[in-house]
C-alpha atoms as one frame of an Amber mdcrd trajectory, in Angstrom:
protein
 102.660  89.991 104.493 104.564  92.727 104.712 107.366  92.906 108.054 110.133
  94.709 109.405 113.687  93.760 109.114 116.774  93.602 111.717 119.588  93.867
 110.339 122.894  92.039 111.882 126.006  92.492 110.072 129.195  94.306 109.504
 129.508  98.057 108.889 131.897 100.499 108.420 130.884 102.781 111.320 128.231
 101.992 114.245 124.638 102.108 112.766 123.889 105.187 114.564 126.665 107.268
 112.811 125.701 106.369 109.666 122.165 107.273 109.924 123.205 110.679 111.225
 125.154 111.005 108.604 122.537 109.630 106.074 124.312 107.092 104.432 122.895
 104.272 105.801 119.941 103.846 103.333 122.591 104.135 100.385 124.768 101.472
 102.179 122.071  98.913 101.971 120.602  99.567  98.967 117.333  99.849  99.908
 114.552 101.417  97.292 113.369 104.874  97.865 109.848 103.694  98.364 109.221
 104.895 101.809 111.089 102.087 103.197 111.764 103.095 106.804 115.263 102.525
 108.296 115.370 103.306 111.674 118.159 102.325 114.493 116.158 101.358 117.543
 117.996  99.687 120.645 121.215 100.139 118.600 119.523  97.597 115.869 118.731
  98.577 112.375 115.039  98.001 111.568 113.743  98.182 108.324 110.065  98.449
 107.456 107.919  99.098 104.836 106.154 102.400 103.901 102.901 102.783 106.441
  99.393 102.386 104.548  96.679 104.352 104.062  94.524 103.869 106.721  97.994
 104.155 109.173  98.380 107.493 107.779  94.423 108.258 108.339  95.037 107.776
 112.094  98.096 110.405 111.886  96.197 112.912 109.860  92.921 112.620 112.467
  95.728 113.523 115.108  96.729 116.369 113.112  93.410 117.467 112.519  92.509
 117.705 116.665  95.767 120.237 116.074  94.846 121.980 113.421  91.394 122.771
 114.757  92.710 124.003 118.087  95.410 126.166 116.705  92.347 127.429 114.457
  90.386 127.887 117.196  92.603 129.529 119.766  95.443 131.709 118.474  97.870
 131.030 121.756  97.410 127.143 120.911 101.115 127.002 120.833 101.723 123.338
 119.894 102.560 122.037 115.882 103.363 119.327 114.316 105.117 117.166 111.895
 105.231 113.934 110.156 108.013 111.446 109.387 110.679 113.489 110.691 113.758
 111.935 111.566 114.905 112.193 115.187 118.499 112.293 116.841 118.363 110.644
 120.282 121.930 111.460 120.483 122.140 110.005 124.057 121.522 106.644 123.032
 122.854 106.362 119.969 119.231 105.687 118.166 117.849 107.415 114.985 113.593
 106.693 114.831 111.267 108.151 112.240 107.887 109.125 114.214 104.732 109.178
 113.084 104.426 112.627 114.463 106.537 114.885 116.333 104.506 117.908 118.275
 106.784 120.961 119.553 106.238 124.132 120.567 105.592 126.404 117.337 108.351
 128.980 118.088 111.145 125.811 118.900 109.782 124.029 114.933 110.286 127.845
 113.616 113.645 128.276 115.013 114.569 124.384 113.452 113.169 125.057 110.013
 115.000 128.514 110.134 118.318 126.467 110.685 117.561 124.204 108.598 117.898
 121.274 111.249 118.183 118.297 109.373 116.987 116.298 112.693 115.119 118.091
 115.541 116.687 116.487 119.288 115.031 115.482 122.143 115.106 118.264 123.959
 113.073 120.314 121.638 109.948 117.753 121.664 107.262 117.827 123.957 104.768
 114.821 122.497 105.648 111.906 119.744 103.214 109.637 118.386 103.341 106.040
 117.230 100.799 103.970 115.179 101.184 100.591 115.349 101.895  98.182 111.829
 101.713  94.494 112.000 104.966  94.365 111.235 106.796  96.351 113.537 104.487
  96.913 116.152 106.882  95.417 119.059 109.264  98.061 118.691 106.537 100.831
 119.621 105.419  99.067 122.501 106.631  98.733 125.970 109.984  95.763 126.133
 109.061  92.769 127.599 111.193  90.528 128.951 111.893  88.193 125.660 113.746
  91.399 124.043 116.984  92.105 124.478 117.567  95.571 123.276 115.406  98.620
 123.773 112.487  99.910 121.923 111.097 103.334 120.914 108.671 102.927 124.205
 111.982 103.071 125.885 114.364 105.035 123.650 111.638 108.145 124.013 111.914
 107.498 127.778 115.614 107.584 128.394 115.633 110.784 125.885 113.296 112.064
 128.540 110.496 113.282 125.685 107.606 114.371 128.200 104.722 112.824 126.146
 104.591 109.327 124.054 100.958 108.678 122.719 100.757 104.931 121.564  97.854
 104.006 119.224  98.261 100.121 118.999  95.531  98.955 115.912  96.518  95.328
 117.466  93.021  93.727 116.913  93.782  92.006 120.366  94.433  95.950 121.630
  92.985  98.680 119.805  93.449 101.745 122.168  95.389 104.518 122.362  97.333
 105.020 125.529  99.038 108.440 126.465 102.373 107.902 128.964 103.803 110.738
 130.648 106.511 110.860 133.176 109.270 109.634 131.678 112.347 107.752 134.051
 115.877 108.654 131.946 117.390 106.299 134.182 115.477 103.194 133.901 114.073
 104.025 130.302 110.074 104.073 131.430 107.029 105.759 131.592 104.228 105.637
 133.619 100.474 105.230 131.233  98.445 108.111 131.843  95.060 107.647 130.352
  93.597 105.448 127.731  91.029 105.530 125.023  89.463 102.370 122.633  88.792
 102.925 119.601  85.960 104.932 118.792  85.855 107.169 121.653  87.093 110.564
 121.810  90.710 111.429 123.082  90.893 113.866 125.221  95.017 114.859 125.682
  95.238 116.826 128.656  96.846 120.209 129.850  99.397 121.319 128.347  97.787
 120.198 125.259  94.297 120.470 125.987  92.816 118.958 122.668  90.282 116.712
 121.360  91.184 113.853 118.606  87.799 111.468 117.039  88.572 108.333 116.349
  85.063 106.950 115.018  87.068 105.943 111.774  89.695 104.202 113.100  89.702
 100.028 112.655  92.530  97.626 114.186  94.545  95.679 111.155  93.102  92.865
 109.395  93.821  89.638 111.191
């Protein structure tokens, strides 16, 4: 079974730095396979590439998207996938599943050729959950010591987190909104199991199926 990695040891610079600067992969030597390496709660977690069906779930996001934007030319929101983003404030670097923005803010990055889109230019990120790093998508609880994305987004005070935990115990998707900077939390908004339609409100005001989507194999 595949599972994510913390690493604890020495560096030359704080973990943060060097992912901003890009050399953290290099420094530990890890195969350009789609390995992620990620600094979350100023740890550096290492997973594996997602799968297929992972990436389904992202792409049936993408598609409520697509068909909006086809079907209204003022839907303003796009997306992309497995960007890296700076959460400069708190010294993390994640990689999420999606990132949605407003289209002229993702024109004006690609046009400066932003190697990693801030906080502050983000309106929604998305998070599928793997078996192997599932807890660091997910809300803290009070076993872990150091933060997690649920938390990171919130103190980088991104409006919108969707959560799609495949946890067989779980299997919903759960929009938060309101984000606390100060105290690192959200507050859930609405929820959908799998199979049901999800409806993201105003300001996105789009429809996402999920009639394909399956928890992971126990």
């Amino acid at each position: 079974m595949s599972v994510a990695a913390v690493a604890h040891f020495m560096l030359p610079d704080s973990p943060y730095a060097m992912w901003v600067r890009d050399e953290l992969v290099d420094y530990l030597r890890l195969p350009k396979d789609g390995t992620r390496v990620e600094v979350i709660g100023g740890e550096i977690v290492v997973s594996p590439g997602p799968t297929v069906d992972h990436n389904g779930m992202v792409r049936d996001i993408e598609r409520g998207l697509f068909a909006s934007e086809l079907a209204d030319s003022a839907f303003r929101w796009r997306s992309v996938q497995t960007t890296d983003l700076n959460l400069f404030e708190i010294g993390d670097g994640y990689i999420p599943d999606l990132i949605v923005m407003e289209a002229d803010v993702l024109t004006e990055a690609r046009a400066a050729k932003a190697r990693h889109p801030l906080p502050h230019q983000v309106d929604l990120v998305v998070e599928v959950t793997s078996r192997s790093n599932a807890v660091t998508d997910r809300q803290p609880d009070r076993k872990r010591a150091t933060g997690t994305k649920w938390s990171g987004y919130a103190h980088a005070g991104i409006p919108y987190y969707l959560l799609v935990d495949r946890d067989p115990k779980v299997s919903n998707a759960t929009l938060y909104g309101n984000p606390d900077r100060r105290s690192g939390t959200y507050t859930p908004v609405e929820s959908w199991g799998f199979g049901e339609v999800i409806g993201l409100p105003q300001p996105f005001g789009l429809e996402v199926s999920t009639e394909q989507w399956e928890p992971w194999d126990d």
